[in-house]
N, C-alpha and C positions, 0 to 999 in steps of 0.2 A: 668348714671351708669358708663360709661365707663372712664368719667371727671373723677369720682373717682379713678377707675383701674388704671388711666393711673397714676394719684396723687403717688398710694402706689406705680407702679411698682417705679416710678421718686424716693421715697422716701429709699429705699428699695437701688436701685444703687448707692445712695448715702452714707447710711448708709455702705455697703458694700464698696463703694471705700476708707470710709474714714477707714474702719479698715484694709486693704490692707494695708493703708498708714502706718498706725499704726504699725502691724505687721511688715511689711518691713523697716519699717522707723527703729525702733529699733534692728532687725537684722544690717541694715546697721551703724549705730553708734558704734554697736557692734564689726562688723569687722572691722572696722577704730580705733578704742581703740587698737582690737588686733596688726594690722599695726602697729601703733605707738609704742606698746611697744616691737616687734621684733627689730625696728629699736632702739630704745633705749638699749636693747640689743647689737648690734652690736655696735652700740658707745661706750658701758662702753667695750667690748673688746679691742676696741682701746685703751681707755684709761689706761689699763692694759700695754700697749705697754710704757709706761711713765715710769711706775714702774722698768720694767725689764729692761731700758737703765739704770736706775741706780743701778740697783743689778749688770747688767755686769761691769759696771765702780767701782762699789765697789771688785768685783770679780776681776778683772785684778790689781786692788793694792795688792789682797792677794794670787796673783799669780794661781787660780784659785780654783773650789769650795771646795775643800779641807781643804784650808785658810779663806774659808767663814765660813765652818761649823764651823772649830776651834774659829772661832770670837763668833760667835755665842752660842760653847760649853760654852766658857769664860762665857757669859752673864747668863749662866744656862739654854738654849735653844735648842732643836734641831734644824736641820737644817729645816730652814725657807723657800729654796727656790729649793726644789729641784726638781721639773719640770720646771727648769729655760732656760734648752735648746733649751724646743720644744716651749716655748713662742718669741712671736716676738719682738723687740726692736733694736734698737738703739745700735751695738758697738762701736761706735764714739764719745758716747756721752760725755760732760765735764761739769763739774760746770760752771759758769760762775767766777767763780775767785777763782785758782788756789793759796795757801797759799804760803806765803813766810818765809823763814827761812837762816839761813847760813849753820848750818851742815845738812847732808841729812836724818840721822834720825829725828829729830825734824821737819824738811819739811814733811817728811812720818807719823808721828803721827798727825798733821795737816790734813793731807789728807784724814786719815782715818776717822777722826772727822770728817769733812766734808761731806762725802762720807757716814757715815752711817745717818748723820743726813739727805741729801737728801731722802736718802732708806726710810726712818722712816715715812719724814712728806710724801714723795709720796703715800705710805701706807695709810695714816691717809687720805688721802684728795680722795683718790681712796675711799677707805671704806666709810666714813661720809663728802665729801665734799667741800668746803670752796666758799667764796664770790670772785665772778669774775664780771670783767664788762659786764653790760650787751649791744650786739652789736645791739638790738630793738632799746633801749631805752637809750641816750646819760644821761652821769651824773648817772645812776644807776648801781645797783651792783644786783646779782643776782646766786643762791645757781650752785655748779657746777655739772653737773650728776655724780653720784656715785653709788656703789653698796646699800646700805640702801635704796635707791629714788628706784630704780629698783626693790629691793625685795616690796615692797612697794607700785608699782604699780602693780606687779605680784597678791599680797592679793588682791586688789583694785578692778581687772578686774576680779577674779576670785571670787570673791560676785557679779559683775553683772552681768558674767556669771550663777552662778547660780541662781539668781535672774528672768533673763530673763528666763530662761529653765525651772524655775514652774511655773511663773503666765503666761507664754506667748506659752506654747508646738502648735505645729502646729496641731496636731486632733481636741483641742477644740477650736482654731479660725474657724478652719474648720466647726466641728458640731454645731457653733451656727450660723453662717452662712445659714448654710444647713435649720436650724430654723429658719430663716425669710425668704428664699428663695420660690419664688412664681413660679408659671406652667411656665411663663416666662422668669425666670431666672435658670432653672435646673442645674444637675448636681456637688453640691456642695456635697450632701450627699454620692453622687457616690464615687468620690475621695476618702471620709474618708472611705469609707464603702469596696475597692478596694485593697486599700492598708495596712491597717486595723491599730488603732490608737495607739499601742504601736511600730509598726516598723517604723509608718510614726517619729514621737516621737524622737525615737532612732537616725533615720536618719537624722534628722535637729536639734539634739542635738549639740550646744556649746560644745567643750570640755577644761574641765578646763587649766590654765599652769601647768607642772610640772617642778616648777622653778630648781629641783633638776636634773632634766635631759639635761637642757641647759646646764649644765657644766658650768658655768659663775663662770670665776676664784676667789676666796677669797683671799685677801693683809692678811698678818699675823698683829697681833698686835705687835706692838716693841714699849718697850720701849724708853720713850725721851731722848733725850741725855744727859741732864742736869742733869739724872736720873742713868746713867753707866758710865759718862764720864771718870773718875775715872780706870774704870775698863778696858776700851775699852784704852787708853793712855798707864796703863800698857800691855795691851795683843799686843798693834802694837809695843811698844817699844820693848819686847821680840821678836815680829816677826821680826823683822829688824834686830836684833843681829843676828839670824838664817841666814837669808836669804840677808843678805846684798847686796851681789855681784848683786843678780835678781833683787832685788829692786830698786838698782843705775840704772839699766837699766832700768825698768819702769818709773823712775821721768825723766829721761833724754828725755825719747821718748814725756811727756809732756810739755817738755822747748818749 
């Protein structure tokens, strides 16, 4: 008899370690999903910092945001960027090739083109992405974090949060536990029975993301340039007629 006893208690600890595992095992996947995607958060902030090197360098050809809005009014748009100061970036920043012309207006309408086309596709590729090399895996290309992948693992993690949070709440691992437990394995039903199963519940509840409360910046949509070009050539040319004298001094400082 006791051959037997000893069978179920062996049987019984077992059953019990492996849903420990279980329980815990997916808790901890769980907080490792959420890690990953705080920290992917903070990357697409950085990445934000890309954007706004090029909104100041577009800002300092139109002599500051004023001249921005005015660009912008032109296109039929409000002003696009105007928490632009307390973001971080880059005032140094430059194209990598600076247009050439002879007279200084036509260099300045160049620049402008330039400059917002930067602005545009940094937007586009912040918001939705594009193909970068991938530095795992030599010869491959691979999507770049952006804000859509983000919002997207935010939906993602917050279905297996609550996934995990019905079929998995801590009372009822608990009380069916307590339902196999034998004279020599005690005290499981105590637990539930102690703390009682909607506070225990409450207390080891997941709580979902509220993607809306990270504040995770949104790029504006602008249109392409191939799209205003037209419009944006007449609105610098105009600004260069105004603002000449400021202007010669800003191309000068990029010689």
């Amino acid at each position: 008899m006791d051959r037997y006893k000893s069978l179920a208690v062996a049987l019984e600890s077992e059953v019990l370690s492996e849903m420990a595992g279980t329980f815990f095992g997916a808790r901890k996947a769980l907080e490792d999903l959420q890690d990953d995607f705080a920290l992917r958060v903070e990357e697409l902030r950085a990445q934000a910092a890309k954007v706004f090197a090029r909104v100041f360098f577009l800002r300092s050809l139109l002599l500051g945001p004023e001249g921005e809005d005015a660009l912008f009014e032109a296109l039929g748009l409000p002003p696009q960027f105007p928490d632009a100061q307390s973001q971080s970036g880059s005032r140094t920043w430059r194209p990598d090739h600076i247009p050439f012309a002879f007279l200084p207006s036509t260099r300045y309408v160049k620049l402008v083109l330039v400059a917002y086309a930067e602005v545009q596709q940094a937007c586009e590729v912040y918001m939705n992405g594009a193909y970068e090399e991938d530095p795992d895996r030599k010869g491959h290309k691979r999507m770049s974090l952006h804000y859509r992948m983000i919002e997207r693992m935010g939906l993602r993690l917050n279905e297996r949060i609550e996934k995990l949070n019905a079929e998995m709440p801590a009372s009822s691992v608990l009380q069916y536990a307590r339902s196999i437990s034998t004279v020599e394995a005690p005290g499981q039903g105590a637990m539930t029975n102690s703390l009682g199963a909607e506070s225990l519940d409450r207390g080891m509840q997941f709580q979902p993301v509220d993607f809306a409360a990270l504040q995770v910046w949104q790029a504006p949509r602008l249109p392409a340039l191939e799209k205003c070009e037209k419009v944006l050539r007449a609105f610098a040319g105009a600004y260069y007629d105004v603002h000449s004298d400021k202007i010669r001094r800003v191309l000068e400082e990029l010689q």
